[in-house]
N, C-alpha and C positions, 0 to 999 in steps of 0.2 A: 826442121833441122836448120842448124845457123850453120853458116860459115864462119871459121875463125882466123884471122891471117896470123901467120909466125913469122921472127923474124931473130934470125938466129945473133947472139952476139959475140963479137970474140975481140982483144983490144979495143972495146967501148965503141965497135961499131959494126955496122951490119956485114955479116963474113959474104952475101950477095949486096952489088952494086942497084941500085932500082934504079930504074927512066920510066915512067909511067907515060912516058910520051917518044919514047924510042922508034913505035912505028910509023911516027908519021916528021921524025926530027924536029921535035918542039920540046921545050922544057929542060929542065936541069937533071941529070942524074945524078943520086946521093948516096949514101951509104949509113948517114945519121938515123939512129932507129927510131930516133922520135920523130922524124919527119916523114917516113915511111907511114909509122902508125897514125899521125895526122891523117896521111892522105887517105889512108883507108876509111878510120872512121868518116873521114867527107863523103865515103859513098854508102855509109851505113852499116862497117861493120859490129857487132854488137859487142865483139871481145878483142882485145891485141893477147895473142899469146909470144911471149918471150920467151926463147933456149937460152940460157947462161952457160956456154960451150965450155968456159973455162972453168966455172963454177961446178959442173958435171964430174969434170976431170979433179978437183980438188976436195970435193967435199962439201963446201963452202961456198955462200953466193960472191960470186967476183964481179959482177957486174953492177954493184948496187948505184954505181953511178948513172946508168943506163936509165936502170928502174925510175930511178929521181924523176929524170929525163921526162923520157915516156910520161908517167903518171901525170909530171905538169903540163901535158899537152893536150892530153884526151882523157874524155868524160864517161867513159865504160871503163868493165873490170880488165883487171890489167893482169893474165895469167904466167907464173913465170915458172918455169923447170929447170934443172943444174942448180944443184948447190943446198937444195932443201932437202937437205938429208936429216933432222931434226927440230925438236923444237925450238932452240936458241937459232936456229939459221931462219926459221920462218920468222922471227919474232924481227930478224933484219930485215925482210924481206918486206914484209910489214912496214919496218918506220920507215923505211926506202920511199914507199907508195903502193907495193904490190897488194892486192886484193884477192887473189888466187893463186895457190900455191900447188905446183905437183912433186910428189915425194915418192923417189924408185923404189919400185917392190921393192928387193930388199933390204931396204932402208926399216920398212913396216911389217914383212909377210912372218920372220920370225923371232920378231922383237915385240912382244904386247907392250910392257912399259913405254918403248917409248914412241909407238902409234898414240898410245891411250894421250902419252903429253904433249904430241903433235894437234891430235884432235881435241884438245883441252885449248890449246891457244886458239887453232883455224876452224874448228868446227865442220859446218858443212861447206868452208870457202877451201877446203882438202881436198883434192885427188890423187890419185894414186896413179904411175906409170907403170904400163908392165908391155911387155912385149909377149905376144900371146901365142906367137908358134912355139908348136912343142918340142923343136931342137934349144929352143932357148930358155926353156922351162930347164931342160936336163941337164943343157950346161952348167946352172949352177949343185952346191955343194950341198943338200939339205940336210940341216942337221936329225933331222927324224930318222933321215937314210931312205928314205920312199920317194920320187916325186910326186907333188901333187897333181892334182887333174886341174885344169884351167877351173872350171867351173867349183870345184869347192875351195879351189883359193879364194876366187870373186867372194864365195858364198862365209867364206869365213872374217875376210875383210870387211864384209856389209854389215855382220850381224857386230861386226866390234864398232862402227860407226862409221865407216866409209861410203859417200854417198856419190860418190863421181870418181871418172877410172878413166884416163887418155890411153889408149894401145897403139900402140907404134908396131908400124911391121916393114922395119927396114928395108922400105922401098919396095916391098912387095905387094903383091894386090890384097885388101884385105878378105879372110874367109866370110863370105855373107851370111853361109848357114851359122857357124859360129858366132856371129853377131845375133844373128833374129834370136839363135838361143841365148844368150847371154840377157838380154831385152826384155825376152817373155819370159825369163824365170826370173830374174833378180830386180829389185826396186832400187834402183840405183841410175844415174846418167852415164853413157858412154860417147867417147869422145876419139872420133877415131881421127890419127895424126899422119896425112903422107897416105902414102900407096893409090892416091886418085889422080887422077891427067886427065879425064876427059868428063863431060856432061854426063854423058851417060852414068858413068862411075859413081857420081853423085846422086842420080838417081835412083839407081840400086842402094845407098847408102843409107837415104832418105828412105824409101819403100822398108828396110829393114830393121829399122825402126832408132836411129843411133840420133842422139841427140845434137851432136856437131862432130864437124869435120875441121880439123887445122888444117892450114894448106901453108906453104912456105915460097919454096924454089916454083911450084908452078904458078903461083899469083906473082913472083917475084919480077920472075922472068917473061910474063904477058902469054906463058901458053893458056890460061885461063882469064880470061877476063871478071874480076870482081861481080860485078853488075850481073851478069848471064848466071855466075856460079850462085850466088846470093837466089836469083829468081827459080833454079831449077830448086835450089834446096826447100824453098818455099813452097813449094807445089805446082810450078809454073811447067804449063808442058809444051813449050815452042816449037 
């Protein structure tokens, strides 16, 4: 399992301050995202994921300035959410520099057209956002008039060509069993975003078989330390 650090954007900068050296009062603290994701990548991270906060809220990627940013400073893929609600907004997001794209369920769950020409541009660099508790499934309007089950959305999304799926569970702990099954029945990468604070949490993570974890406010903020979190995801048992 990797770890992925986030880093959310809002006015072309990071909506958390970082000090990666706060507890011991050495070093500068910043807010610039590409200096953020420098430093991470310095300890090994294999992916920067970006939120485009504003881009979310619009429709549209607003942050493409960020992206630029970023992308000139580090040498991994550059995952960005907000704003890639179709194909013409990935296809910004692209020349920007981005490399990985996540596009909200329902942006894709019932629109085939225009998943099909989402995934005609990004192919397998596509993931799909959904938040997978079933209060937030219901919330929305489905035009079938049924809601669906988690598992045959996944299952419908996959077989259209969706190969990777970040779940967000706003700040809640994520379902484990719900993961393992998601895991062992679908061919696909899951990408779980938040709801972890501690070592342990990752290890459960890791055991259930999820292929990364984005972490944000807790790497941001030094409740985790990159280095330890990287090593349990590995398989490391301290």
């Amino acid at each position: 399992m990797q770890v992925v650090p986030s880093i959310d954007v809002t006015g072309g900068r990071s909506r958390l301050v970082f000090w990666p050296g706060a507890s011991t009062g050495t070093g500068t603290p910043t807010d610039r995202p590409e200096r953020i994701a420098r430093h991470f990548v310095a300890l090994g991270a294999p992916t920067i994921h970006l939120v485009d906060l504003e881009g979310a809220k619009a429709g549209r990627p607003v942050a493409l300035d960020v992206v630029s940013r970023v992308a000139a400073e580090v040498a991994v893929p550059l995952q960005v959410a907000g704003g890639a609600d179709g194909a013409d907004q990935i296809r910004l997001l692209f020349a920007a520099g981005a490399t990985r794209v996540v596009m909200p369920l329902l942006a894709a769950a019932e629109d085939p057209a225009a998943l099909r020409a989402c995934l005609e541009v990004a192919g397998s660099w596509l993931a799909v956002g959904l938040d997978p508790r079933p209060e937030r499934l219901r919330a929305h309007r489905w035009r079938a008039g049924r809601v669906p089950t988690l598992q045959a959305l996944v299952g419908e999304l996959v077989a259209a060509g969706v190969q990777r799926f970040v779940l967000s569970h706003g700040g809640a702990e994520p379902d484990l069993g719900l993961l393992g099954g998601l895991v062992a029945a679908t061919d696909a990468e899951f990408l779980v975003a938040g709801g972890v604070a501690t070592l342990d949490g990752l290890r459960r993570l890791r055991d259930a078989g999820v292929s990364a974890v984005i972490l944000g406010e807790t790497l941001l903020t030094g409740r985790l330390e990159y280095g330890a979190a990287a090593e349990v995801a590995a398989g490391a048992r301290p």
